[in-house]
Backbone bond lengths (Angstrom), bond angles and torsions (degrees), N, CA, C in turn:
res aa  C-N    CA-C-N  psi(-1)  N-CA   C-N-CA  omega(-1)  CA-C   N-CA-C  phi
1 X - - - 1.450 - - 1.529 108.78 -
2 X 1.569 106.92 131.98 1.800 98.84 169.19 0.752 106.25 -129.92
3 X 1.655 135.02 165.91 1.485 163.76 -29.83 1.833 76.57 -171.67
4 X 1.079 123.26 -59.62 1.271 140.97 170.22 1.768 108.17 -30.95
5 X 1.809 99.03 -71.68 1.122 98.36 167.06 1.541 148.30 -55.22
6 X 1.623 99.02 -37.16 1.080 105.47 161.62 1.864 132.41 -84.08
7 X 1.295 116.90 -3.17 1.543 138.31 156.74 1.590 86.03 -65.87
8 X 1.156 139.26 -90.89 1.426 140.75 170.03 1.569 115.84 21.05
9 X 1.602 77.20 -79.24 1.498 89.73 -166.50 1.834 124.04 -81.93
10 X 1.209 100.40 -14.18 1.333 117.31 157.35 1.503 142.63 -64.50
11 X 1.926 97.89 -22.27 1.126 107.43 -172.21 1.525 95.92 -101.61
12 X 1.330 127.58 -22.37 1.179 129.45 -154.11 2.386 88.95 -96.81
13 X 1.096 82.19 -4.29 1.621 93.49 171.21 1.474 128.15 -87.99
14 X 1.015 87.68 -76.22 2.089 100.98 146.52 1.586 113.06 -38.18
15 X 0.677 102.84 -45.85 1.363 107.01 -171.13 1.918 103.01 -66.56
16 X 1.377 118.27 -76.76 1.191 117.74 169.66 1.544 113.05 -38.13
17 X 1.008 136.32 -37.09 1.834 145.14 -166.19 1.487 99.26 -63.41
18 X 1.426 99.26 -36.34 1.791 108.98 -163.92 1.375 101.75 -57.02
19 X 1.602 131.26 -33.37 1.549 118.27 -170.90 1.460 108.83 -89.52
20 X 1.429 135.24 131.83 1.101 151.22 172.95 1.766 119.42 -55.58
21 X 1.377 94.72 -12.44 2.041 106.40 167.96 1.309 108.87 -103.25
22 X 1.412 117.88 4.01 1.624 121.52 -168.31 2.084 84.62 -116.21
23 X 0.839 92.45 -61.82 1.781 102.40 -175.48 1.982 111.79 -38.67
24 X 1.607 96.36 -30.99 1.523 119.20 -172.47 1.900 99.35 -92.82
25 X 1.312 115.10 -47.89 1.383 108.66 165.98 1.543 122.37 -42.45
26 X 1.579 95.00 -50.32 1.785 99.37 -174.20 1.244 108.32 -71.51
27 X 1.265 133.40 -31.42 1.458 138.59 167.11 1.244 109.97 -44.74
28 X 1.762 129.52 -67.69 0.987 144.54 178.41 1.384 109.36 -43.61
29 X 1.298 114.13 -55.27 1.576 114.44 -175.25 1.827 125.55 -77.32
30 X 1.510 99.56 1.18 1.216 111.04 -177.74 1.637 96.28 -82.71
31 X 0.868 120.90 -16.87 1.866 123.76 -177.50 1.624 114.79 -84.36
32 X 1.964 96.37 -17.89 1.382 95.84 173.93 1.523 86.47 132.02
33 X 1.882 96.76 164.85 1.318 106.81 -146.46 1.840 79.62 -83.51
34 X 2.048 92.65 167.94 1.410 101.08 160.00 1.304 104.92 -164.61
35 X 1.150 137.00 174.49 1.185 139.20 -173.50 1.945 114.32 -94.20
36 X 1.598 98.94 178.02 1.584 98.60 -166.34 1.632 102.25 -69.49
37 X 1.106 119.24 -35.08 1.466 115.78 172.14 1.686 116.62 -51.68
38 X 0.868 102.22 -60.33 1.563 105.70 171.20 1.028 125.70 -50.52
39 X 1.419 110.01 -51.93 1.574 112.70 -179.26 1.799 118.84 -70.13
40 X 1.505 105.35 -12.83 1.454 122.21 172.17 1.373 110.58 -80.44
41 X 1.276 137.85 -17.21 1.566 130.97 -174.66 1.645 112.42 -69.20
42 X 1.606 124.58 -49.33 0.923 100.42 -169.69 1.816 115.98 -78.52
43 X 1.551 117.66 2.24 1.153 108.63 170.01 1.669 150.70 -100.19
44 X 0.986 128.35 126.96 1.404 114.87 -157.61 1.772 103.69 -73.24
45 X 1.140 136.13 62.66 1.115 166.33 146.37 1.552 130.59 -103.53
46 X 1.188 131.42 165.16 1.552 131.72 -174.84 1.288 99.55 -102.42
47 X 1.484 95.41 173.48 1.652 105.69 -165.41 0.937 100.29 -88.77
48 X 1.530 127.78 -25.60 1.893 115.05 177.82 1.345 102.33 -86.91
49 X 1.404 133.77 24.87 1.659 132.07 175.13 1.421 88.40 -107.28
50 X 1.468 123.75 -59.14 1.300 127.38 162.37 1.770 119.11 -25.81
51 X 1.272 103.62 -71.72 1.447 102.28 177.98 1.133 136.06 -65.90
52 X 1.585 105.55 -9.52 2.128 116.97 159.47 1.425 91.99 -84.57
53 X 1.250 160.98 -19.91 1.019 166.48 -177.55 1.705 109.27 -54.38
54 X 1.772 96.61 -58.26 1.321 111.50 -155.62 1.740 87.13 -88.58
55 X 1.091 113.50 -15.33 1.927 114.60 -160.76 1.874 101.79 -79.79
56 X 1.551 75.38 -21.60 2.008 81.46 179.09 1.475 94.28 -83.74
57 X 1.046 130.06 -71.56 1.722 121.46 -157.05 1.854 103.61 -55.75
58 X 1.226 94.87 -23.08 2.049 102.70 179.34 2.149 96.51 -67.66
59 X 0.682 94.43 -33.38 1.846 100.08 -169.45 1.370 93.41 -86.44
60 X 1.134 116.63 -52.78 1.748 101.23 169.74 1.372 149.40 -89.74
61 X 1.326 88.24 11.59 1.959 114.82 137.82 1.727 81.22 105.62
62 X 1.472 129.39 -7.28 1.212 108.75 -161.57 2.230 117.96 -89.49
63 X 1.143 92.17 2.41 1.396 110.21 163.46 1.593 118.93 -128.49
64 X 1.476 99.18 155.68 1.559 93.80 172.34 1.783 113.74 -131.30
65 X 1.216 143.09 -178.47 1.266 139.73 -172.13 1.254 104.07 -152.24
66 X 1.664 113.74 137.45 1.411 137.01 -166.08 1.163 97.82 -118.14
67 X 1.554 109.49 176.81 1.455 115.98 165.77 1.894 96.70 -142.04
68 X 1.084 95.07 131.46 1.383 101.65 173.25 1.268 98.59 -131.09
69 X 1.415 136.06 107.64 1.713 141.88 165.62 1.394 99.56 56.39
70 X 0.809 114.21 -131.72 1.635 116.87 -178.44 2.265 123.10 -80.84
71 X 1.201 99.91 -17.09 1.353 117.25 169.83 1.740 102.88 -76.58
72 X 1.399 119.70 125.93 1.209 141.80 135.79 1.537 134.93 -73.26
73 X 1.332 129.20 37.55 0.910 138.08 -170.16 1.712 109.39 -50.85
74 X 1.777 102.62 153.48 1.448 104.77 -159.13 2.167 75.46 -113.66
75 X 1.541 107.13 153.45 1.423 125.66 146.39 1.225 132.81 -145.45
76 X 1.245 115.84 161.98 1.656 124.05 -172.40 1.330 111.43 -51.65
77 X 0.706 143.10 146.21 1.716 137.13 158.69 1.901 111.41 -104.12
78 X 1.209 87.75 71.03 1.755 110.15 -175.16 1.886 116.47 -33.94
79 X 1.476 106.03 -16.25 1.497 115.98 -160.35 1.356 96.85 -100.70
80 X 2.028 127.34 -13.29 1.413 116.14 -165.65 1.587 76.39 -101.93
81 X 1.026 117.84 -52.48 1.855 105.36 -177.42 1.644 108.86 -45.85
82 X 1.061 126.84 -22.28 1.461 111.90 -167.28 1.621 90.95 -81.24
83 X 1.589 105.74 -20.03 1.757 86.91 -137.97 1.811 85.93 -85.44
84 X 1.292 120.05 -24.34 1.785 143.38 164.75 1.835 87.08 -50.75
85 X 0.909 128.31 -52.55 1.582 106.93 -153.18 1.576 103.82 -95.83
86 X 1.443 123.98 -14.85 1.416 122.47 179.87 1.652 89.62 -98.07
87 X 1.545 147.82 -9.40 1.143 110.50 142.74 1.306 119.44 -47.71
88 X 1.581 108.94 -68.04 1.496 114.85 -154.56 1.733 115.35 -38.69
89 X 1.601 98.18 -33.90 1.522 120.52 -157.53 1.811 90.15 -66.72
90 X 1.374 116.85 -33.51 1.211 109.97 -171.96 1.555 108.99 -80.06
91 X 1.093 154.83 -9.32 1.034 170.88 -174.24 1.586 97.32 -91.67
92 X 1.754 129.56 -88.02 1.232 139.23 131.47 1.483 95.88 44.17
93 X 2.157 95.37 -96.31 1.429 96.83 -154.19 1.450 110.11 -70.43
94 X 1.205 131.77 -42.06 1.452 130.16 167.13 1.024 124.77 -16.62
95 X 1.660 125.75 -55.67 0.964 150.73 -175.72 2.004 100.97 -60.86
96 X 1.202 93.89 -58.86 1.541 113.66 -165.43 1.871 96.84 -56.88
97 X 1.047 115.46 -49.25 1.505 140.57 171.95 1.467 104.04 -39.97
98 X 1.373 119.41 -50.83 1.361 121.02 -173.13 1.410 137.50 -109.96
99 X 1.822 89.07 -2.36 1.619 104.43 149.05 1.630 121.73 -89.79
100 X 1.198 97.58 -6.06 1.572 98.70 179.05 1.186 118.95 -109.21
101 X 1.591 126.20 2.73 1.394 138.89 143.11 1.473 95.60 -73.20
102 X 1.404 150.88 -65.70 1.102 150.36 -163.96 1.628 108.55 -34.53
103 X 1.671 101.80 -55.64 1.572 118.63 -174.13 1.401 90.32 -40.04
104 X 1.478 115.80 -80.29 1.387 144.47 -152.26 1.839 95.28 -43.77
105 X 1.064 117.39 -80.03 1.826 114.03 165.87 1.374 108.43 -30.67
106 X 1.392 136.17 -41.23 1.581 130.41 -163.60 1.552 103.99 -63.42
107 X 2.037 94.71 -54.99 1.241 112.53 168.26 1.180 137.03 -30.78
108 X 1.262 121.32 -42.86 1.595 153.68 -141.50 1.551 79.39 -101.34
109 X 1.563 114.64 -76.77 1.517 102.47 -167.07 1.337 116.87 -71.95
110 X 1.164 134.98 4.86 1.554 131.67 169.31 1.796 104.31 -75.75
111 X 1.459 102.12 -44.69 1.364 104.18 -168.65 1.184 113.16 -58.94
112 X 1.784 124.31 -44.74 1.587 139.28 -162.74 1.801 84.13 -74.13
113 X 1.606 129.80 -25.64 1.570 102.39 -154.61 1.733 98.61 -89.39
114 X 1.468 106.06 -6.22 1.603 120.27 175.99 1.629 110.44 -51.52
């Protein structure tokens, strides 16, 4: 896999996150899988708005779809969220890293102005 691929699949992640009925799906489905009917009740939208809904987070690897008898049930795909949150996390600690050298200098000059 390269850098390419995984830019790929990240963007096509972000990208799905951006809609606020997609952000509420993944919520929903974090409680456990359910199908497009279900996942269509709490919205005042249709079920085939719903089901382009779910066809985007399916393309961006962050859901997956079963078949059990006649139920199509939708689930999380727990491994693309990790792989979304140990980016962010890398960004995160960096950040965290270089406000807490910052402290330490703030520190430093409070003490010398003592």
């Amino acid at each position: 896999m390269t850098i390419d691929d995984v830019d790929e699949r990240l963007d096509r992640a972000f990208a799905a996150l951006g809609d606020p009925i997609r952000r509420a799906l993944i919520a929903r489905l974090s409680r456990g899988e359910a199908t497009v009917n279900e996942l269509a009740e709490p919205f005042p939208i249709t079920k085939q708005a719903v089901s382009r809904h779910i066809q985007v987070l399916e393309a961006a690897g962050l859901i997956t779809r079963s078949r059990d008898g006649q139920r199509r049930p939708c689930h999380l795909n727990s491994a693309a969220l990790e792989e979304l949150t140990s980016w962010i996390d890398t960004y995160r600690l960096t950040r965290e890293g270089q406000f807490r050298r910052l402290d330490d200098v703030l520190d430093e000059m409070k003490e010398q102005e003592k």
